[in-house]
LOKETOR-150186 format. One record per atom (N, C-alpha, C): residue in three letters; z, y, x. Coordinates in steps of 0.05 Angstrom, whole numbers, padded with zeros to 5 digits, always signed. Each point is the difference from the previous one (the first is absolute). Layout:
<rs>
ALAZYX ...
</rs>
This chain:
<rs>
UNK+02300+01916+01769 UNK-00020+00021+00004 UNK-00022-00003-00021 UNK-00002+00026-00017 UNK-00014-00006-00020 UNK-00033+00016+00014 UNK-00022-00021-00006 UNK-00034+00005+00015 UNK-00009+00017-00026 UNK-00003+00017+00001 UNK-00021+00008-00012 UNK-00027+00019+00003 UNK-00004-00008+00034 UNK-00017+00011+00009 UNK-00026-00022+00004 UNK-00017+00016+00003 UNK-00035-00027+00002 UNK+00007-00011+00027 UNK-00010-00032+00009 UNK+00012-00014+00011 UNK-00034+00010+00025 UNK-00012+00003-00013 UNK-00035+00002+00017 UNK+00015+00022+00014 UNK+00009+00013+00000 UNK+00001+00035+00016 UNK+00016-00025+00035 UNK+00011-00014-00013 UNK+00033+00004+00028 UNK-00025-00022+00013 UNK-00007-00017-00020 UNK-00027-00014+00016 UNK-00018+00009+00021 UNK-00009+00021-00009 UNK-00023+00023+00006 UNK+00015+00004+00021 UNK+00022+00015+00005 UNK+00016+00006+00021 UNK-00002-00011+00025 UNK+00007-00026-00010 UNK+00020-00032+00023 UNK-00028-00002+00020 UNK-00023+00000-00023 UNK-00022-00010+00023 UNK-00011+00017+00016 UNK-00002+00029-00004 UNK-00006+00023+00027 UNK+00020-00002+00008 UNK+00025-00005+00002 UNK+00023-00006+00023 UNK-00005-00022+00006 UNK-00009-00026-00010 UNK-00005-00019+00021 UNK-00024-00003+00023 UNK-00019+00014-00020 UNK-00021-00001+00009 UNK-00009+00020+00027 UNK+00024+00019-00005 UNK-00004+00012+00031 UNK+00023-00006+00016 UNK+00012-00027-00008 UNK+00018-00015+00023 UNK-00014-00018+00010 UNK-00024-00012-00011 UNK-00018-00014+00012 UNK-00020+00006+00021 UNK+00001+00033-00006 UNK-00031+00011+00016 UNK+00019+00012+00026 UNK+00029+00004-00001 UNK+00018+00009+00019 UNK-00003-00022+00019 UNK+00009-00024-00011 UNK+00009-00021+00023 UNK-00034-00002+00014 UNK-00024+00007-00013 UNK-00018-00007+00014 UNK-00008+00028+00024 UNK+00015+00026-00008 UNK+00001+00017+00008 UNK+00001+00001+00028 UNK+00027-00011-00008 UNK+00027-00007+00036 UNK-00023-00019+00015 UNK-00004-00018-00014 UNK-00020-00016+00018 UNK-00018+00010+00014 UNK-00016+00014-00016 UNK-00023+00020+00020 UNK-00031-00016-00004 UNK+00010-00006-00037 UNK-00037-00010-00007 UNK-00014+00025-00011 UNK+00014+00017-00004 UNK-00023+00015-00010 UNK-00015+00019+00022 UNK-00025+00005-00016 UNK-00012+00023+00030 UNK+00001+00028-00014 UNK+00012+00009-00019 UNK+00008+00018-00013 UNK+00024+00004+00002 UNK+00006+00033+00003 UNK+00029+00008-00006 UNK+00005+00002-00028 UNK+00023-00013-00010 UNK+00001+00003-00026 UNK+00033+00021-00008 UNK+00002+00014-00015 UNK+00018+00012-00015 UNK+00015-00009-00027 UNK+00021-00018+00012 UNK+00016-00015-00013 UNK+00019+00024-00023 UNK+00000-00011-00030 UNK+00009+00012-00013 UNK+00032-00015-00016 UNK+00008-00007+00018 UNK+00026-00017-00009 UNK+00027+00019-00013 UNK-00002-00002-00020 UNK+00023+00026-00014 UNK-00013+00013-00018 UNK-00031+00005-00004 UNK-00015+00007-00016 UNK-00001-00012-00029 UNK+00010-00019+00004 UNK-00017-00020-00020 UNK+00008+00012-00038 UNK+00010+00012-00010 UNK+00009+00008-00018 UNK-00016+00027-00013 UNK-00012+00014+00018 UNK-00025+00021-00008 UNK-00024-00010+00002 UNK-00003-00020+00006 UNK-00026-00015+00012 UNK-00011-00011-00032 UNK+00021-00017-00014 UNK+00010-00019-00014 UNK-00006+00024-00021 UNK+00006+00020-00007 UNK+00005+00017-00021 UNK-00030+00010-00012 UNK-00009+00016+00026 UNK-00024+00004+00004 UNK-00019-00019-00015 UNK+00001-00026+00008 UNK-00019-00016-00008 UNK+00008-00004-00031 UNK+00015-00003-00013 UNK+00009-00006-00018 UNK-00011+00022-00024 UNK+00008+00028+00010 UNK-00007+00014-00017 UNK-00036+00012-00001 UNK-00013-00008+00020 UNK-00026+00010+00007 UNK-00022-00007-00022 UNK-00014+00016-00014 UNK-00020-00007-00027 UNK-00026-00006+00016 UNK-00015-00012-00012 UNK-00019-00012+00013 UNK-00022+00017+00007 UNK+00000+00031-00006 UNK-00011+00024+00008 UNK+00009+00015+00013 UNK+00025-00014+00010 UNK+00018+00018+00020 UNK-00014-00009+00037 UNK+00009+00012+00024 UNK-00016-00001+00023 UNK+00029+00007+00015 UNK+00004-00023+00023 UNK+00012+00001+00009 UNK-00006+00013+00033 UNK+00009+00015+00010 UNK-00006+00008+00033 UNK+00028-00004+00021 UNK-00005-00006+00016 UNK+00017-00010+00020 UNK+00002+00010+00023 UNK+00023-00002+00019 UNK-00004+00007+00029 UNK+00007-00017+00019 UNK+00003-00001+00030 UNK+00001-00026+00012 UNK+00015-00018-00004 UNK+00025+00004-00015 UNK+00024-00021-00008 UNK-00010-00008-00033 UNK-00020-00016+00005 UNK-00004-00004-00033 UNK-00001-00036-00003 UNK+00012-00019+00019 UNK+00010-00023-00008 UNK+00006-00011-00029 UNK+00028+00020+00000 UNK+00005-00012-00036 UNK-00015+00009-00022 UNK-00014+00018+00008 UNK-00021+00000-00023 UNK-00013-00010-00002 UNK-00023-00009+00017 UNK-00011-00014+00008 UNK-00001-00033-00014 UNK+00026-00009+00011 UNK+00022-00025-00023 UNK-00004+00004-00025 UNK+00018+00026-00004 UNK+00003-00002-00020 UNK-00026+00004-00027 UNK-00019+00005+00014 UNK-00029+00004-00024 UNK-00017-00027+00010 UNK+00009-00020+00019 UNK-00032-00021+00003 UNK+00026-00029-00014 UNK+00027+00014+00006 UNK+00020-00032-00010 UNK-00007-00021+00019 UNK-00021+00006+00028 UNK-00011-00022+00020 UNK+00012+00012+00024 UNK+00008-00029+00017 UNK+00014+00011+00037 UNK-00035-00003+00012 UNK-00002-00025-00005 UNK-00031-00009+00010 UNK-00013+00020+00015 UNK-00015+00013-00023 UNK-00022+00019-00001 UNK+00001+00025+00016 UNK+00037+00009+00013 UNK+00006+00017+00010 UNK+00006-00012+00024 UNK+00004-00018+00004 UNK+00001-00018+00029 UNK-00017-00004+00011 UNK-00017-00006-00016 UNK-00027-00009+00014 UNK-00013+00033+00008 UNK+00000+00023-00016 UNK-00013+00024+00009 UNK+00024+00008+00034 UNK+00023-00011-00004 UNK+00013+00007+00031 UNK-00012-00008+00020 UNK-00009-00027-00002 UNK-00015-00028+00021 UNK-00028+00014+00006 UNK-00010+00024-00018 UNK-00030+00015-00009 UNK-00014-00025-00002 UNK+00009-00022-00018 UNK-00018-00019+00000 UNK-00020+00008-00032 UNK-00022-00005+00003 UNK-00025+00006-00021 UNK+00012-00017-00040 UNK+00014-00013+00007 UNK+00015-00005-00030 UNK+00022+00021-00004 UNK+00005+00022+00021 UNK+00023+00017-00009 UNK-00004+00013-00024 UNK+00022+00020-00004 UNK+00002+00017-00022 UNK-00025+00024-00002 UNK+00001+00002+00034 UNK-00029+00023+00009 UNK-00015-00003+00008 UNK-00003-00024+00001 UNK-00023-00024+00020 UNK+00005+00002+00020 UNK+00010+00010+00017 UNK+00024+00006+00021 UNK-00014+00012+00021 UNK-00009+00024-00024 UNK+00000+00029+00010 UNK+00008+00022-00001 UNK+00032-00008-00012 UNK+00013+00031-00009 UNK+00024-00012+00012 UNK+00010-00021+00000 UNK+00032-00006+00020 UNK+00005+00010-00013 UNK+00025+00007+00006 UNK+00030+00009-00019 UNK+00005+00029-00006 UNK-00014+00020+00025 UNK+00011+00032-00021 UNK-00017+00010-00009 UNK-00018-00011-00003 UNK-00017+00013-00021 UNK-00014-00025-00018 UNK+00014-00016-00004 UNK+00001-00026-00032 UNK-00003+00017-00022 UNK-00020-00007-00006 UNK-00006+00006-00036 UNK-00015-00024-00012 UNK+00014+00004-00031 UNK-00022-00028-00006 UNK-00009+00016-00038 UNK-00025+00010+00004 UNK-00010+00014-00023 UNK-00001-00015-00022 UNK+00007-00030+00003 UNK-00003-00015-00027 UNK+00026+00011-00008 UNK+00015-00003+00011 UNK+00034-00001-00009 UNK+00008+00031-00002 UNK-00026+00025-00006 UNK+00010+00022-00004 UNK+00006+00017+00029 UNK+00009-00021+00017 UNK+00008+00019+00035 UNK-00028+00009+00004 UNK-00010+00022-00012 UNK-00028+00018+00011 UNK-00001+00002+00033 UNK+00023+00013+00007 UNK+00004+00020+00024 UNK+00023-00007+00022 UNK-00006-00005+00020 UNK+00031-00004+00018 UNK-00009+00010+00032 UNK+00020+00021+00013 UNK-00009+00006+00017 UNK+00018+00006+00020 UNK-00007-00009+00027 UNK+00026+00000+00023 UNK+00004+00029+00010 UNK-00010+00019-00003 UNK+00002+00029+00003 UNK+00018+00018-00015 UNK+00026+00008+00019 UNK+00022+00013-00016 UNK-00012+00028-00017 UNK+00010-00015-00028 UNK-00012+00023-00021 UNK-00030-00001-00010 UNK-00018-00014+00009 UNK-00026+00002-00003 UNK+00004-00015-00037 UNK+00011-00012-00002 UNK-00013-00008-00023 UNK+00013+00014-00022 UNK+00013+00015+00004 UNK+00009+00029-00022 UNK-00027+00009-00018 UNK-00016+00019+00016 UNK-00025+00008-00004 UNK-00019-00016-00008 UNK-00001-00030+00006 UNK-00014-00010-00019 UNK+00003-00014-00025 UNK+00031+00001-00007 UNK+00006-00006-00032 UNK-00008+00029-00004 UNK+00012+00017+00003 UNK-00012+00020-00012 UNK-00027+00010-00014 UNK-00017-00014+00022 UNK-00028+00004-00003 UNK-00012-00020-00017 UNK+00009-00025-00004 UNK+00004-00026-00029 UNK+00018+00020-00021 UNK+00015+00010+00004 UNK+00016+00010-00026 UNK-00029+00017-00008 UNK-00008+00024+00014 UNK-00020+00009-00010 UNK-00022-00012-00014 UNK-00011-00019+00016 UNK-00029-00016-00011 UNK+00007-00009-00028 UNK+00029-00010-00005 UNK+00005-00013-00023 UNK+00007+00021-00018 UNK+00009+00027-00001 UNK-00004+00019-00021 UNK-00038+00010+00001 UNK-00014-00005+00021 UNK-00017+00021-00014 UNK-00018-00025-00005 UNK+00008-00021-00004 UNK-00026-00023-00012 UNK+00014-00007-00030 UNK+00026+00008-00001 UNK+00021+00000-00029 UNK+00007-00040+00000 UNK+00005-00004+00025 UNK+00011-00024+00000 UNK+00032+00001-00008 UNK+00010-00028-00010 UNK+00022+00003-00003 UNK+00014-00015+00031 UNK+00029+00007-00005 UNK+00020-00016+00016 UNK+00002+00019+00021 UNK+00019-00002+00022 UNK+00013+00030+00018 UNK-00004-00027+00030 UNK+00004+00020+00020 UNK+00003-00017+00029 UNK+00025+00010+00003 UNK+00015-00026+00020 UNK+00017-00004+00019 UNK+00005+00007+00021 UNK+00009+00018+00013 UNK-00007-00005+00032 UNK+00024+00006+00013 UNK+00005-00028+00012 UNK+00022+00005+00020 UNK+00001+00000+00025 UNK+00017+00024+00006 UNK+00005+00006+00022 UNK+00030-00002+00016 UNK+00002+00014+00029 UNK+00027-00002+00005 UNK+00022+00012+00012 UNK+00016+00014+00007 UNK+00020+00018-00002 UNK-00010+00013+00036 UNK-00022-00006+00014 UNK-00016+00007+00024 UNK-00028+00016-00010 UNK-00009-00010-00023 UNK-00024+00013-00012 UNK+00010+00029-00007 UNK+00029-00001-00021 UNK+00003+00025-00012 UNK-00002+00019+00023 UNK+00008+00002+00030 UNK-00003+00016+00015 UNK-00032+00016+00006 UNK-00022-00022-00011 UNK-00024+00013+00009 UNK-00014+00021-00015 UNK-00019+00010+00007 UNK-00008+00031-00016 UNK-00018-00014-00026 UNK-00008-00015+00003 UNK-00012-00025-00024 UNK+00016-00005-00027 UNK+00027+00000+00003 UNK+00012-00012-00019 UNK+00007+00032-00013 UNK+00006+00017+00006 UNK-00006+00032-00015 UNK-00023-00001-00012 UNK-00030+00003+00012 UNK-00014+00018-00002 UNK-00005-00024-00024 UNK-00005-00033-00005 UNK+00002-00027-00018 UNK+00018+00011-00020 UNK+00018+00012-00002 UNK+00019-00003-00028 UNK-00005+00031-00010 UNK-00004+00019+00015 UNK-00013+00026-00014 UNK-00030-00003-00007 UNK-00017-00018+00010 UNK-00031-00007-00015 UNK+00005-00012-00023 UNK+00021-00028-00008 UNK+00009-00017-00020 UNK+00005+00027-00011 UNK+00023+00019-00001 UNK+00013+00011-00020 UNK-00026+00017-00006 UNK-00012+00019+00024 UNK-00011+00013-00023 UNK-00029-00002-00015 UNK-00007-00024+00009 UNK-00023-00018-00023 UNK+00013-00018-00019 UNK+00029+00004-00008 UNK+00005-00019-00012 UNK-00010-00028-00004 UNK+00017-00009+00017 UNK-00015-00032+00012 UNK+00026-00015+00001 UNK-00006-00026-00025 UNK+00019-00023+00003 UNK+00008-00019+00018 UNK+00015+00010+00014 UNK+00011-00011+00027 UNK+00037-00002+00002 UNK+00000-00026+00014 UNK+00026-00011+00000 UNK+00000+00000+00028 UNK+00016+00020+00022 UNK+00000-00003+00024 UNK+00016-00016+00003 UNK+00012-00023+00015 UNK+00020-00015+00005 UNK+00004+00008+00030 UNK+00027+00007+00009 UNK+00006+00000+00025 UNK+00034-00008+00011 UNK-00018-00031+00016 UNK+00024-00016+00007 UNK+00014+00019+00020 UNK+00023-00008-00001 UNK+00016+00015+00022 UNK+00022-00019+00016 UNK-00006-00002+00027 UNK+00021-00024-00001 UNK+00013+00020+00026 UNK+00005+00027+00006 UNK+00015+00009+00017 UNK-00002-00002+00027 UNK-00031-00012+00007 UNK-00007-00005+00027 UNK-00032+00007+00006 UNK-00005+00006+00028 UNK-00021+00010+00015 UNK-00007-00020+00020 UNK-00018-00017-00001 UNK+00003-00025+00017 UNK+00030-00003+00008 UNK+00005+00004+00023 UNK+00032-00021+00012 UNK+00019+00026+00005 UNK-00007+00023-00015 UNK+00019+00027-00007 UNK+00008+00007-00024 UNK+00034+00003-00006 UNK+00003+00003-00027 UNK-00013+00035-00013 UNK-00012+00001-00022 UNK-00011+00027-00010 UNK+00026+00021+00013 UNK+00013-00006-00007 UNK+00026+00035+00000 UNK+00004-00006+00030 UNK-00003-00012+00025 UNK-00002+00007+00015 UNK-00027+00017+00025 UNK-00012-00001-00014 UNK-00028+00018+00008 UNK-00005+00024-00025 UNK+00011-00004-00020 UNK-00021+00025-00016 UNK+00027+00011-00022 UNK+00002+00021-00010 UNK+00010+00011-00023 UNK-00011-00009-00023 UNK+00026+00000-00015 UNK-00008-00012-00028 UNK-00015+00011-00013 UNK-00018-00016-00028 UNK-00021+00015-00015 UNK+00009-00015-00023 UNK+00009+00031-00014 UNK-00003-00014-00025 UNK-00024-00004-00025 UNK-00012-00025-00009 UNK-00017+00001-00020 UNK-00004+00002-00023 UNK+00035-00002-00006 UNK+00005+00015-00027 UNK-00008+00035+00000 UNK+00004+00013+00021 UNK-00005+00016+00001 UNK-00023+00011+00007 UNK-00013-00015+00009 UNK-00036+00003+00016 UNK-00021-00001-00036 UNK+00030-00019-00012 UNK-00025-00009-00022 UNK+00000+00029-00017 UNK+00034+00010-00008 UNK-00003+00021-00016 UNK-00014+00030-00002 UNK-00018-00004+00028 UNK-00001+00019+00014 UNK-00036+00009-00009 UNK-00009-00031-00007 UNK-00026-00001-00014 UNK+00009-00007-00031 UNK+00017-00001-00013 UNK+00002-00011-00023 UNK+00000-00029-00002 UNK+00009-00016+00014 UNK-00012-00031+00003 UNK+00028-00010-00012 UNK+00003-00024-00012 UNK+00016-00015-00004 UNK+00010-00010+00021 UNK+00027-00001+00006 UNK+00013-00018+00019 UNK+00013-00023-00005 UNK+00000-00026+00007 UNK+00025-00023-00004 UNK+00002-00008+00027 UNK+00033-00016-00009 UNK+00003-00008+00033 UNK+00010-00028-00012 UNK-00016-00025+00018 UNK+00014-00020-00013 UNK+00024-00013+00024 UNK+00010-00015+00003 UNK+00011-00012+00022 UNK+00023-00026-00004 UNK-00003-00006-00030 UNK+00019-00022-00001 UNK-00018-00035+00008 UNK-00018+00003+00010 UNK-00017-00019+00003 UNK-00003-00028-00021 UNK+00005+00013-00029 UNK+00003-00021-00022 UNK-00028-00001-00008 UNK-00022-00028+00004 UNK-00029+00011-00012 UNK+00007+00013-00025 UNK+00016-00017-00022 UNK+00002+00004-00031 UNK+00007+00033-00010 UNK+00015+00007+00018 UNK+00003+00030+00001 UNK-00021+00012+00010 UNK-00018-00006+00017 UNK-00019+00011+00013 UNK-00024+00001-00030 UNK-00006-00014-00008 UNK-00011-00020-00018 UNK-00007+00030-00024 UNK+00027-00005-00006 UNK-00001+00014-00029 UNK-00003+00034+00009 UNK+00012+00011+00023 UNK-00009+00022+00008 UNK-00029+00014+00006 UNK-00014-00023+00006 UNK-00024+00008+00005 UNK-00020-00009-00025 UNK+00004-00021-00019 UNK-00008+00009-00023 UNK+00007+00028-00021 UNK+00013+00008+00016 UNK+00010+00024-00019 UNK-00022+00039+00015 UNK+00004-00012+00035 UNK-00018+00025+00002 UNK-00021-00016+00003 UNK-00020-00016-00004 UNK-00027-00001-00008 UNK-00002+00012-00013 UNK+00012-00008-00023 UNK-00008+00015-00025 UNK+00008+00029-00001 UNK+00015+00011+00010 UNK-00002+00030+00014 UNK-00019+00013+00013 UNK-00007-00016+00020 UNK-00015+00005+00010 UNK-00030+00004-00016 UNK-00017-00022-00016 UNK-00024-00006-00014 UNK+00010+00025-00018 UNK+00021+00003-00010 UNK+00008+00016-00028 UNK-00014+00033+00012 UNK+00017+00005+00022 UNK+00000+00018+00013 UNK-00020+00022+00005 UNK-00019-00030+00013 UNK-00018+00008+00028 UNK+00010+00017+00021 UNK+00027-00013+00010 UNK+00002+00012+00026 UNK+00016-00019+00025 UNK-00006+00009+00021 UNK+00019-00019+00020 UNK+00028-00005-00008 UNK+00009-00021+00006 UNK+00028-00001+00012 UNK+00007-00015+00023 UNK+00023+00019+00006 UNK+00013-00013+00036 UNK+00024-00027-00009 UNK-00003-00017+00011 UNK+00024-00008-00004 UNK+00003-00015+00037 UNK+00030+00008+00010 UNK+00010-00015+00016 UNK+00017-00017+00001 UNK-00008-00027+00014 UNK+00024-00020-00005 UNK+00006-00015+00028 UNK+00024+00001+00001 UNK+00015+00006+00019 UNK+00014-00042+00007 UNK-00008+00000+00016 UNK-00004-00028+00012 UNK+00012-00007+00024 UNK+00009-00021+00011 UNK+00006-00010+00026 UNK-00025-00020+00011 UNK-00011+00003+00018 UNK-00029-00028+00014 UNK+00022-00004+00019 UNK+00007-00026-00016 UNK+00010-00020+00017 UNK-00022-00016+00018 UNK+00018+00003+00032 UNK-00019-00011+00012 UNK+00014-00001+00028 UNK-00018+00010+00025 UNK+00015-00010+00026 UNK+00014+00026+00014 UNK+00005+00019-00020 UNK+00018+00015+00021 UNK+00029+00008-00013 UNK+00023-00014+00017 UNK+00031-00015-00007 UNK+00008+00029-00001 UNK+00016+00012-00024 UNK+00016+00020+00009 UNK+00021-00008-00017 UNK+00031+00016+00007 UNK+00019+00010-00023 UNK+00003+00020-00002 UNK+00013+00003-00025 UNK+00000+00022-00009 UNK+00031-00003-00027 UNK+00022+00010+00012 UNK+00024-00003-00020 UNK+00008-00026+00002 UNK+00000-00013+00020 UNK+00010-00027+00004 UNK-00015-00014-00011 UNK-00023+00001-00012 UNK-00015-00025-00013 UNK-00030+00003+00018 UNK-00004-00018+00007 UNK-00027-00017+00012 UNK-00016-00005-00017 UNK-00022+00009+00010 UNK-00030-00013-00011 UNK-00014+00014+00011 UNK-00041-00012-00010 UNK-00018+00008+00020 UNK-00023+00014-00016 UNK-00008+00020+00015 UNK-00019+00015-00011 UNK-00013+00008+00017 UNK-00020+00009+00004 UNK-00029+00009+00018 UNK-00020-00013-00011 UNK-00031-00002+00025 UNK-00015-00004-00013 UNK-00009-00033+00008 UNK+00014-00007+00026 UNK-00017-00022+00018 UNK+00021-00023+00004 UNK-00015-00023-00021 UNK+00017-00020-00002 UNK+00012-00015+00028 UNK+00023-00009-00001 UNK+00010-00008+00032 UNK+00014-00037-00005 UNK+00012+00001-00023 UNK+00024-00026-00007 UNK-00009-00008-00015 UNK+00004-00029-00007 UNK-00004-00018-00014 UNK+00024+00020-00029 UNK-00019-00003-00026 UNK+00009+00021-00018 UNK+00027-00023-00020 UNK-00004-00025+00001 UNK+00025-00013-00009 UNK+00036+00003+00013 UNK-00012+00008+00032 UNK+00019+00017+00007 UNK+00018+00021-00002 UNK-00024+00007-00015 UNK+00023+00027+00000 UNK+00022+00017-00015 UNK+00015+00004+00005 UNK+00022+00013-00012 UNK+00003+00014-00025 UNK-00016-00002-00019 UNK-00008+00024-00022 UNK+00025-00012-00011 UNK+00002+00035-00014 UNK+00021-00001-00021 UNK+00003-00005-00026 UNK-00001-00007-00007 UNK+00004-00015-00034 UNK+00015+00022-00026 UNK+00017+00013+00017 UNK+00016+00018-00026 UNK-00018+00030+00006 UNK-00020+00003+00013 UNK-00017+00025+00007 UNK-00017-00001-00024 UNK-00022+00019+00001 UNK-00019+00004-00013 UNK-00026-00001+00018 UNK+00001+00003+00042 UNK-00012+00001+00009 UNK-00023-00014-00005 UNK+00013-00035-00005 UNK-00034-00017-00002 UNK-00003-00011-00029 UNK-00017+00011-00012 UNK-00010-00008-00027 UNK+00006-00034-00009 UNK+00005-00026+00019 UNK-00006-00022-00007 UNK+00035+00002-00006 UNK+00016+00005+00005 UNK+00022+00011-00006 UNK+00013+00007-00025 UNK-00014+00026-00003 UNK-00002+00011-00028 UNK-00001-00016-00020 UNK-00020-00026+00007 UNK-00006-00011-00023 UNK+00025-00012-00009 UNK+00018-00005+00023 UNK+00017-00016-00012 UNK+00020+00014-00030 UNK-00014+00023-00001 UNK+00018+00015-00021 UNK-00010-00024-00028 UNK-00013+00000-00011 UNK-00019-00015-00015 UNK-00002-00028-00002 UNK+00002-00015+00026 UNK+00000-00030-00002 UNK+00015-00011+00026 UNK+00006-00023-00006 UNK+00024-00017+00016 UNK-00020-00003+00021 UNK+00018-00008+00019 UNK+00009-00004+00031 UNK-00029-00033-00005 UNK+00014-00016-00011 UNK-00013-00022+00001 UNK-00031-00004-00019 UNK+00005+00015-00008 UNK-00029+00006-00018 UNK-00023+00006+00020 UNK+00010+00029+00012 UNK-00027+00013+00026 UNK-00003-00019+00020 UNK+00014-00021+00002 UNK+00012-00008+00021 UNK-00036-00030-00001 UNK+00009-00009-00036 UNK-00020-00021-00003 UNK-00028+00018-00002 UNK-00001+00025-00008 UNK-00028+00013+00006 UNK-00012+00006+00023 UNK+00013-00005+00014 UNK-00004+00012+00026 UNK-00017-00027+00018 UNK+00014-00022-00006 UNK-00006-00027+00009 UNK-00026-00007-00011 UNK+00001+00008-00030 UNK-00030-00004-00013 UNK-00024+00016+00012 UNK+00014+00023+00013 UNK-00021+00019+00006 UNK-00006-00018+00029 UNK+00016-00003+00018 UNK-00004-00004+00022 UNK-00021-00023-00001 UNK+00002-00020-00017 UNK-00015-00022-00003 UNK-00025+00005-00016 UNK+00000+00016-00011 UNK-00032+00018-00009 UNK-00016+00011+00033 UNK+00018+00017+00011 UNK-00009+00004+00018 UNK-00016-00021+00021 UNK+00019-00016+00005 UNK-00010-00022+00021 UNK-00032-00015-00017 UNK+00007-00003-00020 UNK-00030-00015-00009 UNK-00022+00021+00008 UNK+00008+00024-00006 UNK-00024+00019+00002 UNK-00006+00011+00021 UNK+00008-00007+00019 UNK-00005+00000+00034 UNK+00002-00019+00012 UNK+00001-00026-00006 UNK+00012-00020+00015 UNK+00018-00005+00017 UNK+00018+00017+00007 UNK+00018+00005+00024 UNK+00025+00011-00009 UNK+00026-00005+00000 UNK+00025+00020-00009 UNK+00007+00009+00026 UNK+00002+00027+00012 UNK+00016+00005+00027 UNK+00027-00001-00011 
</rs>
């Protein structure tokens, strides 16, 4: 297997997957006094995001913003301790988990209200054209938001102030513990987008490195532009609710239930990104990063669950 991919990215990866196998097992236990929104399956847009973000760029969030979270502080600590709302947290542990932002690290904005934080990248996209700042916002949302009257009235204000915006919207095919196509008709956002002139992509191979170079490509579309783009990427959140589907097993929802070394994931899928990586590097390679990470971890909390 010939590497010729950056070894930091699958790094970047391993540790918001470990790092929210750590905050899981503390989950099940029942230390936190916060509900938290486990993003396990995410980790590959999370990872991308951060990677490509300029240091004038502004990230906004919605209640599932874990791996971002990770992925911009590179600390479990600081997000553990904001779960415990202990005063060394990330928020001094007064924002708990759906609405985590940490403005050093660019997370301006994060908000537990479906769709609310549409309208206010928007309204940062604005401030930053009429003060002639550089760099575009982020704002992700999720395949429950697109349903609200916010996420219209948000991408027709972007388009027609021409405003550098990268909507991101995860989609993982579920409504708390209901799959999407069993409650609602399909929407398409390729077609929602063409409808304002918006760019559409759809990502869904869960490869960061593919993710990576795609979204260096519409930044700069986007900045070139000055205008939104949609992109949806299409995900499994692995987590505690067991289904099949075509004879193959695995778990997705939102509310962790099993010890996650358990479980059944598939390896020749694309479903979980830590997977993917294996396209890129050996079995025994991730295998010793993973151990390094784990042992990073434990120093930096004192405790391995």
């Amino acid at each position: 297997m010939e590497n010729r991919k950056d070894i930091k990215t699958a790094k970047d990866l391993l540790r918001i997957r470990l790092s929210q196998m750590v905050v899981n097992e503390k989950y099940k236990n029942g230390e936190f006094k916060v509900g938290i929104h486990l993003a396990l399956g995410h980790e590959a847009i999370a990872v991308a995001v951060n990677s490509v973000m300029g240091s004038d760029d502004q990230l906004v969030l919605s209640h599932r913003n874990i791996h971002y979270n990770l992925a911009r502080t590179k600390l479990l600590k600081p997000e553990l301790d904001e779960y415990f709302l202990k005063k060394q947290g990330l928020g001094r542990g007064k924002l708990g988990s759906m609405n985590l932002a940490n403005e050093e690290k660019n997370i301006v904005y994060t908000s537990s209200i479906l769709g609310n934080n549409l309208p206010v990248a928007a309204g940062l996209a604005l401030g930053k054209k009429a003060e002639n700042f550089q760099g575009l916002v982020f704002v992700v949302t999720g395949d429950g938001a697109m349903e609200e009257g916010s996420f219209y009235e948000s991408l027709e204000f972007m388009k027609s102030n021409a405003l550098p915006c990268l909507v991101i919207i995860e989609n993982n095919g579920w409504s708390l513990a209901t799959r999407i196509k069993e409650r609602r008709c399909d929407i398409s956002l390729q077609k929602f987008g063409e409808s304002m002139d918006i760019r559409y992509e759809k990502l869904n191979s869960n490869d960061p490195y593919e993710y990576i170079e795609k979204l260096i490509t519409l930044r700069k579309f986007v900045l070139d532009n000055k205008t939104p783009v949609l992109i949806e990427v299409e995900l499994t959140t692995l987590g505690g609710w067991y289904i099949q589907e075509r004879f193959v097993n695995y778990h997705a929802g939102p509310a962790p239930e099993i010890n996650l070394i358990d479980w059944p994931l598939i390896e020749a899928s694309n479903k979980d990104p830590v997977f993917v990586l294996q396209k890129y590097f050996k079995q025994d390679l991730l295998k010793e990063i993973s151990k390094e990470i784990l042992k990073s971890l434990k120093q930096e909390i004192n405790e391995l669950c």
